[in-house]
DRENZA-535678 format. One record per atom (N, C-alpha, C): atom name; residue number from 0; y, z, x. Coordinates in steps of 0.1 Angstrom, whole numbers. Each point is the difference from the previous one (the first is absolute). Last residue first. Example, Ala and Ser with C-alpha at 12.3 -4.5 7.8 and 13.67 -1.06 7.14 Angstrom:
2
PT,N,1,-22,71,128 .
PT,CA,1,11,0,9 .
PT,C,1,11,8,-8 .
PT,N,0,-57,-1,3 .
PT,CA,0,12,0,-9 .
PT,C,0,12,0,9 .
end
This chain:
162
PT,N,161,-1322,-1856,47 .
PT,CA,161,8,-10,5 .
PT,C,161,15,-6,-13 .
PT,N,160,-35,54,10 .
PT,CA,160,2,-17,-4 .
PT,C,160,15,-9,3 .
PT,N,159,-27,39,33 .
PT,CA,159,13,-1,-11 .
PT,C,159,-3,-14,-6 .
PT,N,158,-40,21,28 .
PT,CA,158,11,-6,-4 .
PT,C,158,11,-2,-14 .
PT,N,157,-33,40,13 .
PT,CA,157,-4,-11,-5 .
PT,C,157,19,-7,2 .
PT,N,156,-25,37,32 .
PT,CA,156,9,0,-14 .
PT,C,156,-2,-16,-6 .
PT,N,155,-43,20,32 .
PT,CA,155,15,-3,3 .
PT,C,155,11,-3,-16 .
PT,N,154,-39,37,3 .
PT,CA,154,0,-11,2 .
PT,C,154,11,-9,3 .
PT,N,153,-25,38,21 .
PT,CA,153,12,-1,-15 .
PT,C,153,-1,-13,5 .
PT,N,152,-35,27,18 .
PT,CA,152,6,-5,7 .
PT,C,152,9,-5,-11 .
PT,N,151,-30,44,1 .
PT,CA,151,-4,-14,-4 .
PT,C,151,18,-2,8 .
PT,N,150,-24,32,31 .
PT,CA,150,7,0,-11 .
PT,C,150,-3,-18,-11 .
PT,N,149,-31,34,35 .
PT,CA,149,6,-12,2 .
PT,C,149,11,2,-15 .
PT,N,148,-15,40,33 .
PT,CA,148,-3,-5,-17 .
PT,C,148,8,-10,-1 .
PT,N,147,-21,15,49 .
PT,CA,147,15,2,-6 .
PT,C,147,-7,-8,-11 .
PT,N,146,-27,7,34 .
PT,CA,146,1,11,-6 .
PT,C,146,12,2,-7 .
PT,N,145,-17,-34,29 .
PT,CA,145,6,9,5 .
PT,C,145,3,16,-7 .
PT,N,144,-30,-44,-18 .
PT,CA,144,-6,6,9 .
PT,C,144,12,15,10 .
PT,N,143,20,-26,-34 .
PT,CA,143,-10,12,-7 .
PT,C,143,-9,6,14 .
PT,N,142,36,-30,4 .
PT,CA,142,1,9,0 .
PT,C,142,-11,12,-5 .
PT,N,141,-12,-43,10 .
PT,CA,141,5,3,20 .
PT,C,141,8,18,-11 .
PT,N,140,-16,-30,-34 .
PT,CA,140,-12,5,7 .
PT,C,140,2,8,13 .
PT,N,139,38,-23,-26 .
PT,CA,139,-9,12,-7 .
PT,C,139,-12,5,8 .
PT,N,138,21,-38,16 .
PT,CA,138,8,13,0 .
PT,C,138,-8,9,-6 .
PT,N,137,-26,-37,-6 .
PT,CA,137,4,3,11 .
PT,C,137,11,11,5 .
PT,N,136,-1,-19,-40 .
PT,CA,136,-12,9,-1 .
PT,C,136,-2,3,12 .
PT,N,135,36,-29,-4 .
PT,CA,135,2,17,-8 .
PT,C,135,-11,5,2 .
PT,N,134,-1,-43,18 .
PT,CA,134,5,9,9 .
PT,C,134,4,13,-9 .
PT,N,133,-28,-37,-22 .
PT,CA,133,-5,8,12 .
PT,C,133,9,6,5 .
PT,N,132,21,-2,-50 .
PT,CA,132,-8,-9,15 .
PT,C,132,-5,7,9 .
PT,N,131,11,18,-40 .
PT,CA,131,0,-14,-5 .
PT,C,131,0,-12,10 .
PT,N,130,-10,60,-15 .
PT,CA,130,9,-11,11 .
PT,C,130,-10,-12,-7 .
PT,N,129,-1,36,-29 .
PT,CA,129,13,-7,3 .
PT,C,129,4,-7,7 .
PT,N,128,-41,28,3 .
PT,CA,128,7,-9,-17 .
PT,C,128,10,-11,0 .
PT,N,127,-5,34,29 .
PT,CA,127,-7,-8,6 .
PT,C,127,-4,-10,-13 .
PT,N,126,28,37,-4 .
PT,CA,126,4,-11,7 .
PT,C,126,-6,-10,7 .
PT,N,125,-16,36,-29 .
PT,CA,125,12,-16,-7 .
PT,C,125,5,-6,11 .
PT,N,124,-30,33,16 .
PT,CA,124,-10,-13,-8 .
PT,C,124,12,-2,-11 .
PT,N,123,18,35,24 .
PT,CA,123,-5,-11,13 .
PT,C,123,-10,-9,-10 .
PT,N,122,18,32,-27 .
PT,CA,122,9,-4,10 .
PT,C,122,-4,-13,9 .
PT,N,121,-34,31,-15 .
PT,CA,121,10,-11,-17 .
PT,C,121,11,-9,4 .
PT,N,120,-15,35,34 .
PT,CA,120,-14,-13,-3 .
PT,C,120,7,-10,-7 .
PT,N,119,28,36,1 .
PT,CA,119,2,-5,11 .
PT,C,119,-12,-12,2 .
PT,N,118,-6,34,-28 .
PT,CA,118,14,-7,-7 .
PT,C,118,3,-10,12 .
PT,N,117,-36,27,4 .
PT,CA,117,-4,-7,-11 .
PT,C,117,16,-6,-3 .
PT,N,116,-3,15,49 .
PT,CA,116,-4,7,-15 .
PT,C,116,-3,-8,-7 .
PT,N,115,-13,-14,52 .
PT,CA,115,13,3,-7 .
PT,C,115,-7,9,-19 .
PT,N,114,-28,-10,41 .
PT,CA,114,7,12,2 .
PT,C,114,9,-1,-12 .
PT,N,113,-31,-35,4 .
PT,CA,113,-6,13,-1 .
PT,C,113,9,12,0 .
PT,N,112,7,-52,8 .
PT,CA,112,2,12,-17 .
PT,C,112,5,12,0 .
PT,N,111,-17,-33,33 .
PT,CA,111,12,4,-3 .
PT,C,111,6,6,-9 .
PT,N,110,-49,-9,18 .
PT,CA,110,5,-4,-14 .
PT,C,110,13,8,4 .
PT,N,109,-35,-2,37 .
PT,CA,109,2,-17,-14 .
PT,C,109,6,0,-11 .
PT,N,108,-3,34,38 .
PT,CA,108,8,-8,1 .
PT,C,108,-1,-15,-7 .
PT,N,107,-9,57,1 .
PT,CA,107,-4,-14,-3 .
PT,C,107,12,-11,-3 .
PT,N,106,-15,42,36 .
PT,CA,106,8,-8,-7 .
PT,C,106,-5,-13,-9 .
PT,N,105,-27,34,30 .
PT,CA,105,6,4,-13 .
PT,C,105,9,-6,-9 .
PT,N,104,1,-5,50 .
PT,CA,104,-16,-2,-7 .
PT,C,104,8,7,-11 .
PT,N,103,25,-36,23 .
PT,CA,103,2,17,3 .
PT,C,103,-14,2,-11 .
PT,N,102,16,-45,36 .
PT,CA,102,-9,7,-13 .
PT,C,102,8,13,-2 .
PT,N,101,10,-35,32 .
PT,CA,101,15,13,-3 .
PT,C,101,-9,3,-16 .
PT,N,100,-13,-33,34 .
PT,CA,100,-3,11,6 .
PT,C,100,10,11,-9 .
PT,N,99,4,-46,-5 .
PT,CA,99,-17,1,3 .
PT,C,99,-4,15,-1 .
PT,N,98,45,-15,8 .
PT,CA,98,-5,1,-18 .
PT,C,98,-14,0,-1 .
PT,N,97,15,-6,47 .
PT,CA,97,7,11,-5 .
PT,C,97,-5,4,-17 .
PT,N,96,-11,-44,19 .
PT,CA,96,-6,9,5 .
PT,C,96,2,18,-1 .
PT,N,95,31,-37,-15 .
PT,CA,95,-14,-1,-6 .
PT,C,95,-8,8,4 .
PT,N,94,40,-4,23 .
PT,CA,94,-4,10,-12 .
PT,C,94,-11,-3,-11 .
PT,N,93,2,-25,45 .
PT,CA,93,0,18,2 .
PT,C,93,5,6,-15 .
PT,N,92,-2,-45,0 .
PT,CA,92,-11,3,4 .
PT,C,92,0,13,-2 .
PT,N,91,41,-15,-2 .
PT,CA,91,-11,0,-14 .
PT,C,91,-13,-1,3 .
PT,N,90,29,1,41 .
PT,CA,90,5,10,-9 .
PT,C,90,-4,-1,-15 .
PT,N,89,-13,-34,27 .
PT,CA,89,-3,12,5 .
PT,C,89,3,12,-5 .
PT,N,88,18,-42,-12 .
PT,CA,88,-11,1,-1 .
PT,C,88,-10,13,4 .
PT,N,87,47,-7,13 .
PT,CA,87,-2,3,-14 .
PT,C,87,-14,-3,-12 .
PT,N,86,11,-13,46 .
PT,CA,86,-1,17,3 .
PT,C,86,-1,6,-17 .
PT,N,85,-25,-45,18 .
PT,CA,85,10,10,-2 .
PT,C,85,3,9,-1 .
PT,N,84,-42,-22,-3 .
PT,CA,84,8,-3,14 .
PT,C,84,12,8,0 .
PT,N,83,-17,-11,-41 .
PT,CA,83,-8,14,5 .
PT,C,83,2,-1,19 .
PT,N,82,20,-39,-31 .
PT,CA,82,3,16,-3 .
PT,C,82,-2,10,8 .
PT,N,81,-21,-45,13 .
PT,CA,81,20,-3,5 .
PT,C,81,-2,23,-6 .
PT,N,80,-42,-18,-15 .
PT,CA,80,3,0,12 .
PT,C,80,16,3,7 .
PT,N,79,-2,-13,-45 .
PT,CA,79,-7,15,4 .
PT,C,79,-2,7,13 .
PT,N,78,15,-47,-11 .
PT,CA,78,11,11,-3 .
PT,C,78,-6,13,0 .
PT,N,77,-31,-32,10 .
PT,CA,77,12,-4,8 .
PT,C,77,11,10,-2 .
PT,N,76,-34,-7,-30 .
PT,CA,76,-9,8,8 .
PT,C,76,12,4,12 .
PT,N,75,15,-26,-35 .
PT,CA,75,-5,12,-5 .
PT,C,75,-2,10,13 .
PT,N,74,0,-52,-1 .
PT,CA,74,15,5,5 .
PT,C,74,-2,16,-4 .
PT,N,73,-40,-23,-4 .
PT,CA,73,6,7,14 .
PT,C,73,9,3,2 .
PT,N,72,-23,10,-55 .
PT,CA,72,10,-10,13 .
PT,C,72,3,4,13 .
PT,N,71,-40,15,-40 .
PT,CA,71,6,5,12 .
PT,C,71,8,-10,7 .
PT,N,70,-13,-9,-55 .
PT,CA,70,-4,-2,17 .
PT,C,70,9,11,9 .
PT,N,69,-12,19,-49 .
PT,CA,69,9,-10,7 .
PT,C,69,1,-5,15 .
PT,N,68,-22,38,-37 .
PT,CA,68,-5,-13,-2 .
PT,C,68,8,-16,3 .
PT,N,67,1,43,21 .
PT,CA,67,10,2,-19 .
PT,C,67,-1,-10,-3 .
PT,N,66,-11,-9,47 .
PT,CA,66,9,18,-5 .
PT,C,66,4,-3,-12 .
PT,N,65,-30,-32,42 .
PT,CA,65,1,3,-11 .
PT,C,65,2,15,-7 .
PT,N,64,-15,-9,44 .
PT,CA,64,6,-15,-5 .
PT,C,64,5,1,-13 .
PT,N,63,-8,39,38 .
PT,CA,63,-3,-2,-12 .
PT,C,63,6,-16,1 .
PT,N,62,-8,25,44 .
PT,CA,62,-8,-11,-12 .
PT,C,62,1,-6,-8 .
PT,N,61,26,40,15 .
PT,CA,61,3,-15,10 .
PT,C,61,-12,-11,-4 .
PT,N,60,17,47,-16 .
PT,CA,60,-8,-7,-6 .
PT,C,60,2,-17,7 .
PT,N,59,33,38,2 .
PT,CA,59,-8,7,0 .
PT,C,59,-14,-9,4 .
PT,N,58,39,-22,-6 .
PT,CA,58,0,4,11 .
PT,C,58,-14,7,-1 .
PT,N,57,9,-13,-41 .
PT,CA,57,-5,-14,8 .
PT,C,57,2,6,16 .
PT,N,56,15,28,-32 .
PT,CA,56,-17,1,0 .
PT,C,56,-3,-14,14 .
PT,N,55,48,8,-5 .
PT,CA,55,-10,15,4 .
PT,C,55,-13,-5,0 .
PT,N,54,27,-31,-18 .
PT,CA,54,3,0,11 .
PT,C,54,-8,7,5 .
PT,N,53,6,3,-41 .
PT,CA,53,-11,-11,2 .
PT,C,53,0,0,16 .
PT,N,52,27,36,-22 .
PT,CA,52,-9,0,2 .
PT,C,52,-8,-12,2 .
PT,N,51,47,9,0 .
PT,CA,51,-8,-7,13 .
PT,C,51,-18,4,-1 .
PT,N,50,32,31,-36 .
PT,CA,50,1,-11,10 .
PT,C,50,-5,-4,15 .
PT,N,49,-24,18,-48 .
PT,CA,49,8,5,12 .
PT,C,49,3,-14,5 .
PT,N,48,-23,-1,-38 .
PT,CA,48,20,-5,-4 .
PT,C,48,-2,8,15 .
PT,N,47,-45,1,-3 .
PT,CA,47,5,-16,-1 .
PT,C,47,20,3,-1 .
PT,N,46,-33,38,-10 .
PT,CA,46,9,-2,16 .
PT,C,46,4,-18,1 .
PT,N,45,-19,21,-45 .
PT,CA,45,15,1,5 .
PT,C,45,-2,-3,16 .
PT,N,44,-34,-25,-30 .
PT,CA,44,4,13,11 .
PT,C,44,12,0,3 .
PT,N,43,-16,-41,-24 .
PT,CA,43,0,13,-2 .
PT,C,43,0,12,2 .
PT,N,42,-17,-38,31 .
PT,CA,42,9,-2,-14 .
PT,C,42,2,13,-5 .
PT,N,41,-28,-8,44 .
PT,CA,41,7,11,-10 .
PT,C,41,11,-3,-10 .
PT,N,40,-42,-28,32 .
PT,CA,40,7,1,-12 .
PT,C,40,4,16,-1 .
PT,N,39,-19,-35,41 .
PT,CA,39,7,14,-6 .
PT,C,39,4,-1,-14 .
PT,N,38,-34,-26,40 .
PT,CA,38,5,-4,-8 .
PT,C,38,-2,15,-9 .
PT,N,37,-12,-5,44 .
PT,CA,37,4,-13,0 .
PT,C,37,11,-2,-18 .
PT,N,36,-29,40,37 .
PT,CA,36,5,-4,-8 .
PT,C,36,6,-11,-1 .
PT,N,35,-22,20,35 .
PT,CA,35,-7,-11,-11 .
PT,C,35,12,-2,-7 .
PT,N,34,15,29,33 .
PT,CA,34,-10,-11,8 .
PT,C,34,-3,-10,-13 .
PT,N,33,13,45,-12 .
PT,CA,33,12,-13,6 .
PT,C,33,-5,-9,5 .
PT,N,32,-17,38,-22 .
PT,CA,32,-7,-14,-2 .
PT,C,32,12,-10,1 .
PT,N,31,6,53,6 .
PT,CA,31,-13,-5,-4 .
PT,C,31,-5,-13,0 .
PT,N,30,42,17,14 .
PT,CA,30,-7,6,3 .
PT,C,30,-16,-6,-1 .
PT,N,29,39,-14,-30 .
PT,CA,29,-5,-7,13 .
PT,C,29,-8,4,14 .
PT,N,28,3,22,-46 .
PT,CA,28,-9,-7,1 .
PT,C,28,3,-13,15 .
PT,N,27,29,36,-7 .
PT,CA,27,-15,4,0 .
PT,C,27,-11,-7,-1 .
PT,N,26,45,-10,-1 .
PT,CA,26,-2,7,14 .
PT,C,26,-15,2,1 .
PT,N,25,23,-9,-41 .
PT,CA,25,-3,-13,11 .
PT,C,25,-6,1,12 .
PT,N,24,18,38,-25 .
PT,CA,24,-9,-4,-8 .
PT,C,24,-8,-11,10 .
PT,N,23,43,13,9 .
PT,CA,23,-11,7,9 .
PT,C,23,-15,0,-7 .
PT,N,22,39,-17,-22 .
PT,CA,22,-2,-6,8 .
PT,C,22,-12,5,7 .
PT,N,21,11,16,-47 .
PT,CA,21,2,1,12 .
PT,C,21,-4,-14,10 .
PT,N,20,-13,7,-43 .
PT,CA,20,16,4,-3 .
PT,C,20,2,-2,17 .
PT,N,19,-46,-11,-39 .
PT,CA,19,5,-3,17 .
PT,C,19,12,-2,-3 .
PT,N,18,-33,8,-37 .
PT,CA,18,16,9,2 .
PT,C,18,6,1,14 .
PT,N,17,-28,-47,-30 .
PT,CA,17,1,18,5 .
PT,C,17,15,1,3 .
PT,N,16,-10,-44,-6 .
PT,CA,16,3,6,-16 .
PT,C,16,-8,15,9 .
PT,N,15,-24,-34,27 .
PT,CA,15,16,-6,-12 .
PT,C,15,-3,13,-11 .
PT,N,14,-25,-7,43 .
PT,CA,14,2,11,-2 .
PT,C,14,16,-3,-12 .
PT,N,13,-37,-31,32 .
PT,CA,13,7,1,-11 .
PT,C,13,1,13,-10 .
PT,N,12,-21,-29,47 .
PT,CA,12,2,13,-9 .
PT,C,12,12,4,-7 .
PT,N,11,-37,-31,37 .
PT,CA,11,9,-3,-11 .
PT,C,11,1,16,-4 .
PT,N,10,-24,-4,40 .
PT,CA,10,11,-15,3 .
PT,C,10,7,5,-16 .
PT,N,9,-33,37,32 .
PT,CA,9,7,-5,-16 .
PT,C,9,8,-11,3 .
PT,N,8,-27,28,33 .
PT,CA,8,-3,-16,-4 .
PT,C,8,6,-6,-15 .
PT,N,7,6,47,17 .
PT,CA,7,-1,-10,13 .
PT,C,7,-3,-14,-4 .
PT,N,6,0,43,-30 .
PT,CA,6,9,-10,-3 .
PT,C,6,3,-11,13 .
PT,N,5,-33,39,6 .
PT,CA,5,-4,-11,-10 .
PT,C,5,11,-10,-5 .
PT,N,4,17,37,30 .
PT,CA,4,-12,-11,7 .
PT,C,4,-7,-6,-13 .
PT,N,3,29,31,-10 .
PT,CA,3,10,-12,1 .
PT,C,3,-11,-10,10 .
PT,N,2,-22,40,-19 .
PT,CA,2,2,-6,-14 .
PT,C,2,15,-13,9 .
PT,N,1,-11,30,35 .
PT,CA,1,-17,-7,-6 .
PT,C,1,1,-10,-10 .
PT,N,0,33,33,9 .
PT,CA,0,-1,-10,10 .
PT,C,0,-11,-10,-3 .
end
Protein backbone atom coordinates (compact mmCIF):
# COMPACT_ATOMS: atom_id res chain seq x y z
CA UNK A 1 0.00 0.00 0.00
CA UNK A 2 2.63 2.46 0.87
CA UNK A 3 4.81 1.49 -2.49
CA UNK A 4 1.05 2.52 -4.61
CA UNK A 5 1.07 5.82 -2.22
CA UNK A 6 4.47 6.95 -3.85
CA UNK A 7 3.09 6.40 -7.41
CA UNK A 8 0.31 9.31 -6.25
CA UNK A 9 2.00 11.95 -8.08
CA UNK A 10 3.21 10.02 -11.20
CA UNK A 11 1.80 12.07 -14.52
CA UNK A 12 4.28 10.09 -17.14
CA UNK A 13 5.10 6.27 -17.34
CA UNK A 14 6.30 4.28 -19.80
CA UNK A 15 6.46 0.65 -19.23
CA UNK A 16 7.23 -0.20 -23.37
CA UNK A 17 8.32 -3.77 -24.22
CA UNK A 18 7.56 -5.81 -20.60
CA UNK A 19 5.56 -8.78 -19.70
CA UNK A 20 2.15 -6.64 -18.94
CA UNK A 21 -0.39 -9.76 -20.24
CA UNK A 22 -3.39 -9.01 -18.35
CA UNK A 23 -5.80 -6.35 -18.05
CA UNK A 24 -6.02 -6.47 -14.27
CA UNK A 25 -2.32 -5.39 -14.64
CA UNK A 26 -4.07 -1.72 -15.44
CA UNK A 27 -6.06 -2.29 -12.47
CA UNK A 28 -3.07 -1.85 -10.48
CA UNK A 29 -1.58 1.01 -11.39
CA UNK A 30 -5.08 2.71 -11.75
CA UNK A 31 -5.24 1.95 -8.16
CA UNK A 32 -2.22 3.77 -7.74
CA UNK A 33 -1.95 7.08 -9.71
CA UNK A 34 -5.22 7.36 -11.46
CA UNK A 35 -5.59 10.88 -10.38
CA UNK A 36 -2.00 12.01 -11.95
CA UNK A 37 -1.49 10.01 -14.47
CA UNK A 38 -1.59 11.73 -17.87
CA UNK A 39 0.69 9.96 -20.08
CA UNK A 40 0.78 5.71 -20.81
CA UNK A 41 3.15 3.88 -22.78
CA UNK A 42 2.72 -0.14 -23.09
CA UNK A 43 3.85 -0.62 -26.68
CA UNK A 44 5.09 -3.84 -26.59
CA UNK A 45 3.18 -5.62 -24.07
CA UNK A 46 1.13 -8.36 -25.07
CA UNK A 47 -2.07 -6.85 -23.27
CA UNK A 48 -2.16 -4.08 -26.04
CA UNK A 49 -3.68 -7.01 -28.80
CA UNK A 50 -6.56 -7.57 -25.75
CA UNK A 51 -9.52 -6.48 -27.11
CA UNK A 52 -10.99 -2.96 -26.17
CA UNK A 53 -7.95 -2.62 -24.43
CA UNK A 54 -7.40 1.29 -25.16
CA UNK A 55 -10.92 1.50 -24.19
CA UNK A 56 -10.28 -0.25 -20.66
CA UNK A 57 -7.21 1.75 -19.63
CA UNK A 58 -8.71 5.09 -20.77
CA UNK A 59 -11.96 4.00 -18.56
CA UNK A 60 -9.55 2.81 -15.83
CA UNK A 61 -7.36 6.13 -16.22
CA UNK A 62 -9.82 9.11 -16.76
CA UNK A 63 -6.86 11.73 -16.80
CA UNK A 64 -4.83 10.04 -19.09
CA UNK A 65 -4.37 12.46 -22.28
CA UNK A 66 -2.08 10.37 -23.86
CA UNK A 67 -1.84 5.97 -24.61
CA UNK A 68 1.11 4.59 -26.71
CA UNK A 69 2.44 7.75 -27.48
CA UNK A 70 -1.14 8.76 -29.07
CA UNK A 71 -3.61 11.70 -28.15
CA UNK A 72 -6.48 10.44 -25.84
CA UNK A 73 -9.62 11.33 -28.48
CA UNK A 74 -13.16 12.56 -26.80
CA UNK A 75 -14.77 10.56 -29.34
CA UNK A 76 -12.40 7.66 -27.34
CA UNK A 77 -13.28 8.77 -23.94
CA UNK A 78 -17.19 8.79 -25.35
CA UNK A 79 -17.06 5.19 -26.54
CA UNK A 80 -15.51 4.08 -23.24
CA UNK A 81 -17.85 5.78 -21.34
CA UNK A 82 -21.05 4.49 -23.81
CA UNK A 83 -18.90 0.43 -23.09
CA UNK A 84 -18.47 0.25 -19.36
CA UNK A 85 -22.17 1.48 -19.01
CA UNK A 86 -23.13 -1.61 -20.52
CA UNK A 87 -23.95 -4.82 -19.86
CA UNK A 88 -21.18 -6.04 -22.07
CA UNK A 89 -18.96 -3.62 -20.43
CA UNK A 90 -19.60 -4.96 -17.23
CA UNK A 91 -19.32 -8.35 -18.06
CA UNK A 92 -15.30 -7.45 -19.13
CA UNK A 93 -14.93 -5.60 -16.16
CA UNK A 94 -16.05 -8.62 -14.10
CA UNK A 95 -13.66 -10.96 -15.93
CA UNK A 96 -10.86 -8.89 -15.74
CA UNK A 97 -11.37 -8.85 -12.16
CA UNK A 98 -11.94 -12.73 -12.12
CA UNK A 99 -8.18 -13.11 -13.98
CA UNK A 100 -6.94 -10.89 -11.21
CA UNK A 101 -7.81 -13.47 -8.89
CA UNK A 102 -7.15 -16.99 -10.67
CA UNK A 103 -3.05 -16.91 -9.37
CA UNK A 104 -2.23 -20.58 -8.42
CA UNK A 105 1.13 -20.27 -6.25
CA UNK A 106 3.61 -22.59 -7.57
CA UNK A 107 2.52 -22.07 -11.11
CA UNK A 108 4.82 -20.77 -13.43
CA UNK A 109 3.02 -18.88 -15.46
CA UNK A 110 5.80 -17.10 -17.76
CA UNK A 111 6.81 -19.79 -19.73
CA UNK A 112 4.23 -22.07 -21.54
CA UNK A 113 6.73 -24.37 -22.06
CA UNK A 114 7.28 -25.47 -18.85
CA UNK A 115 5.13 -28.47 -18.83
CA UNK A 116 5.26 -29.73 -22.47
CA UNK A 117 8.28 -32.54 -23.51
CA UNK A 118 11.24 -31.72 -25.45
CA UNK A 119 9.36 -32.94 -28.66
CA UNK A 120 6.38 -30.87 -28.08
CA UNK A 121 8.79 -27.49 -27.18
CA UNK A 122 10.51 -28.38 -30.88
CA UNK A 123 6.98 -28.50 -31.89
CA UNK A 124 5.61 -25.37 -30.55
CA UNK A 125 9.05 -23.07 -31.54
CA UNK A 126 8.44 -24.25 -35.51
CA UNK A 127 5.40 -23.06 -35.27
CA UNK A 128 6.16 -20.00 -33.87
CA UNK A 129 8.76 -19.98 -36.72
CA UNK A 130 6.39 -20.28 -38.96
CA UNK A 131 3.73 -17.85 -38.09
CA UNK A 132 3.85 -15.03 -40.64
CA UNK A 133 1.25 -12.77 -39.04
CA UNK A 134 0.11 -11.24 -35.77
CA UNK A 135 -2.92 -13.36 -35.76
CA UNK A 136 -0.91 -16.93 -36.01
CA UNK A 137 1.32 -15.91 -33.20
CA UNK A 138 -1.64 -14.79 -31.50
CA UNK A 139 -3.33 -18.28 -31.93
CA UNK A 140 -0.32 -19.85 -30.90
CA UNK A 141 -0.05 -17.89 -27.75
CA UNK A 142 -4.22 -18.33 -26.64
CA UNK A 143 -3.12 -22.28 -27.53
CA UNK A 144 0.09 -22.59 -25.76
CA UNK A 145 -1.10 -20.55 -22.86
CA UNK A 146 -4.18 -23.52 -22.80
CA UNK A 147 -1.83 -26.12 -22.85
CA UNK A 148 -2.45 -27.39 -26.36
CA UNK A 149 0.98 -28.03 -28.86
CA UNK A 150 0.37 -25.44 -31.41
CA UNK A 151 0.86 -27.26 -34.75
CA UNK A 152 2.99 -25.58 -37.89
CA UNK A 153 0.13 -24.43 -40.20
CA UNK A 154 0.73 -26.04 -44.14
CA UNK A 155 1.19 -24.15 -46.33
CA UNK A 156 -1.50 -23.32 -48.92
CA UNK A 157 -0.96 -25.58 -52.34
CA UNK A 158 0.67 -23.65 -54.93
CA UNK A 159 -1.55 -22.53 -57.81
CA UNK A 160 -2.08 -24.58 -60.85
CA UNK A 161 -0.13 -22.94 -63.71
CA UNK A 162 -1.96 -21.12 -66.32
Amino acid sequence: NNRLEQLANLSCLVLTNNRLEQLSEVDNLAAGCAGSLTSLSLVGNPVVRRQHYRLYVIHKLPNLKELDFSKVKASERKESERLFKSAAGKLMAADVEAESKTFTPGEDSTNPLAKFTPEQRAQARAAIAAATTPEDVDRIERQLKAGIVPTVKAAPPPAPPP
